[in-house]
matplotlib code that plots the C-alpha trace (Angstrom):
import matplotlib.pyplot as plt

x = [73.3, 76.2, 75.2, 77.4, 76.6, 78.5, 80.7, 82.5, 82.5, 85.0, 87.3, 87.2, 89.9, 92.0, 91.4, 92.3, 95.7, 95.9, 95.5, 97.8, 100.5, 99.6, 100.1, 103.8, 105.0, 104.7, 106.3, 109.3, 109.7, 109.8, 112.4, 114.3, 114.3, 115.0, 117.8, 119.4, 119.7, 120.7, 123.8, 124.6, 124.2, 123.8, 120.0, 121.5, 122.7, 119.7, 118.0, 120.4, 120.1, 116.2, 116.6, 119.2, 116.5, 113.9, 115.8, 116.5, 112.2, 111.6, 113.9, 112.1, 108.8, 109.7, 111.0, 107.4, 105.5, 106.8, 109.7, 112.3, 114.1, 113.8, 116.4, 114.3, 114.5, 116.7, 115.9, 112.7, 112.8, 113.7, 116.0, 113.1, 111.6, 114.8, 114.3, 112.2, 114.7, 116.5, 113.4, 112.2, 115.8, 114.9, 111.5, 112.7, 115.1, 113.2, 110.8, 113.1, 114.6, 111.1, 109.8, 111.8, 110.7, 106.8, 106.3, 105.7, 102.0, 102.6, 105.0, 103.3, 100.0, 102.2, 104.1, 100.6, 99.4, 102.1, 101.3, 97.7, 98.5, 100.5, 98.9, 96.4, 98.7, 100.0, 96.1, 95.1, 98.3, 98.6, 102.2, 104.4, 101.4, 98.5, 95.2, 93.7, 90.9, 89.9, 90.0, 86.7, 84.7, 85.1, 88.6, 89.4, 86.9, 88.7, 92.3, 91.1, 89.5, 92.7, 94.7, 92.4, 93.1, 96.8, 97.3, 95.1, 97.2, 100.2, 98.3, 98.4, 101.1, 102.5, 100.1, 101.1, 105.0, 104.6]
y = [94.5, 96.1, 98.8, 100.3, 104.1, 107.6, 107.2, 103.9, 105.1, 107.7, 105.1, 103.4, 105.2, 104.7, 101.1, 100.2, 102.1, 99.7, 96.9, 98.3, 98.5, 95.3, 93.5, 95.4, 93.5, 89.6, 90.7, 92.7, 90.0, 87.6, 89.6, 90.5, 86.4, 86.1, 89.0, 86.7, 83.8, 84.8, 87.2, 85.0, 87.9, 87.4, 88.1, 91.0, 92.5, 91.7, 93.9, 96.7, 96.8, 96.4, 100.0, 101.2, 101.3, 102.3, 105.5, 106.3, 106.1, 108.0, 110.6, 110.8, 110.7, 113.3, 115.4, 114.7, 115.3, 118.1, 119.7, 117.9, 117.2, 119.5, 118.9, 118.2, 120.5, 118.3, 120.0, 118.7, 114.8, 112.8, 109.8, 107.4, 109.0, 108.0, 104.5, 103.3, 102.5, 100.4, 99.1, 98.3, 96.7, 93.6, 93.7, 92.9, 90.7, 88.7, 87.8, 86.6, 84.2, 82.7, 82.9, 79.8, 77.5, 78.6, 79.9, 83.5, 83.1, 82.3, 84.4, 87.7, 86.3, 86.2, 89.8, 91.0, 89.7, 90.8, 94.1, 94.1, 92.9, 95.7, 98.2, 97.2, 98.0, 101.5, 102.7, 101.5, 103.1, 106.1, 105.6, 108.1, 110.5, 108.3, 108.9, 106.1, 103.9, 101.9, 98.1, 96.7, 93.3, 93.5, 94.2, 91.6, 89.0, 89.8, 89.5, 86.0, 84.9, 86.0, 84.2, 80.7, 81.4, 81.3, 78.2, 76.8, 77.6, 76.3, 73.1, 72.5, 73.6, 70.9, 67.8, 69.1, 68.9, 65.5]
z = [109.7, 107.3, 105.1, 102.7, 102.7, 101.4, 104.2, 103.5, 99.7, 100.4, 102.3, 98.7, 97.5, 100.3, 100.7, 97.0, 97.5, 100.6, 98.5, 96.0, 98.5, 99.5, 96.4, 95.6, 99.3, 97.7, 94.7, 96.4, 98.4, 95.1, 93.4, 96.0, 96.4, 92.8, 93.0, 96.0, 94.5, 90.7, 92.2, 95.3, 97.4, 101.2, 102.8, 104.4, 101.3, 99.5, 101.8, 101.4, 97.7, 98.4, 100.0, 98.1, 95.0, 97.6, 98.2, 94.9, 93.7, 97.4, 95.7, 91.9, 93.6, 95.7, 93.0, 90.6, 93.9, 96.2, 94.1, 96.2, 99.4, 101.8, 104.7, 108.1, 111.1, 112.9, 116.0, 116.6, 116.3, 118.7, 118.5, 117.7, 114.7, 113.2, 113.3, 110.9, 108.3, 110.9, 111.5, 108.0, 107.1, 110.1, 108.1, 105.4, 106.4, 108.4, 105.6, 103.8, 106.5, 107.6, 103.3, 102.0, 105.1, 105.5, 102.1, 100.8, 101.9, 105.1, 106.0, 104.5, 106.6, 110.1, 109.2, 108.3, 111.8, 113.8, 112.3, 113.1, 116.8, 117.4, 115.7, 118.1, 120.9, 120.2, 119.1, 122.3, 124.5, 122.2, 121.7, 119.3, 119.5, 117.8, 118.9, 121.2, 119.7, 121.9, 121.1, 120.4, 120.4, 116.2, 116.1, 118.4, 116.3, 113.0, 114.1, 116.1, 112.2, 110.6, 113.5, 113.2, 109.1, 109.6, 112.1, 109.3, 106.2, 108.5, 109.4, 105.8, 104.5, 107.3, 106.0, 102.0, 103.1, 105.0]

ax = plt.figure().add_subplot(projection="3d")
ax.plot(x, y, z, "-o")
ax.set_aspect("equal")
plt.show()
């Protein structure tokens, strides 16, 4: 049925970095938490201080890993490809609205959902130049697990809560 050949090996790599990044979201959102509620700053600001030290490792790292910042060529992105940091800042906000009334569980499950639905979407469509994978009977099975886990773990968080 599954076999586990040279293939899947060298996605090993790649999937422990996955996990990697995986496990540094629970804990931002933690300290960020933490950060909040020790200096009485606002969610919103939270978030900007969140990004404000997010920009200053994206500049070290990119200094240890590619000699620096190069500017962009301006010219050739459109006004989309500049919204990811807007983006990421209603991420990250968000999470920390929905974290203190369904837990940091919960909510990371849902985000992660909502990102797998999606994701779904734009392979599908091909949106912002992905290639199109088409959606297939196990894709759809695993997200419907992960979907029947989460009305689950919000089921009981519910009957733990009263």
């Amino acid at each position: 049925m599954f076999s586990f050949g040279r293939r899947h090996l060298k996605m090993l790599p790649y999937i422990l970095i996955s996990l990697l990044g995986g496990v540094i979201v629970p804990l931002q959102l933690a300290i960020v938490n933490a950060f909040r509620e020790s200096t009485q700053a606002s969610q919103i600001q939270s978030t900007f201080y969140l990004y404000l030290g997010g920009a200053l490792a994206s500049l070290v790292l990119s200094y240890m890993m590619s000699g620096g910042i190069k500017p962009p060529i301006i010219e050739n992105a459109t006004w989309w490809m500049w919204l990811p940091g807007f983006l990421g800042s209603f991420y990250i906000l968000f999470m920390f609205i929905a974290a203190p009334k369904i837990g940091a569980g919960n909510t990371l499950l849902w985000v992660f959902l909502g990102q797998m639905y999606f994701a779904l979407i734009l392979s599908q469509t091909g949106l912002f130049g992905l290639e199109v994978k088409t959606i297939d009977i196990y894709k759809i099975s695993g997200l419907a697990l992960v979907t029947i886990g989460g009305m689950l773990m919000i089921y009981g968080e519910s009957k733990a809560n009263g």
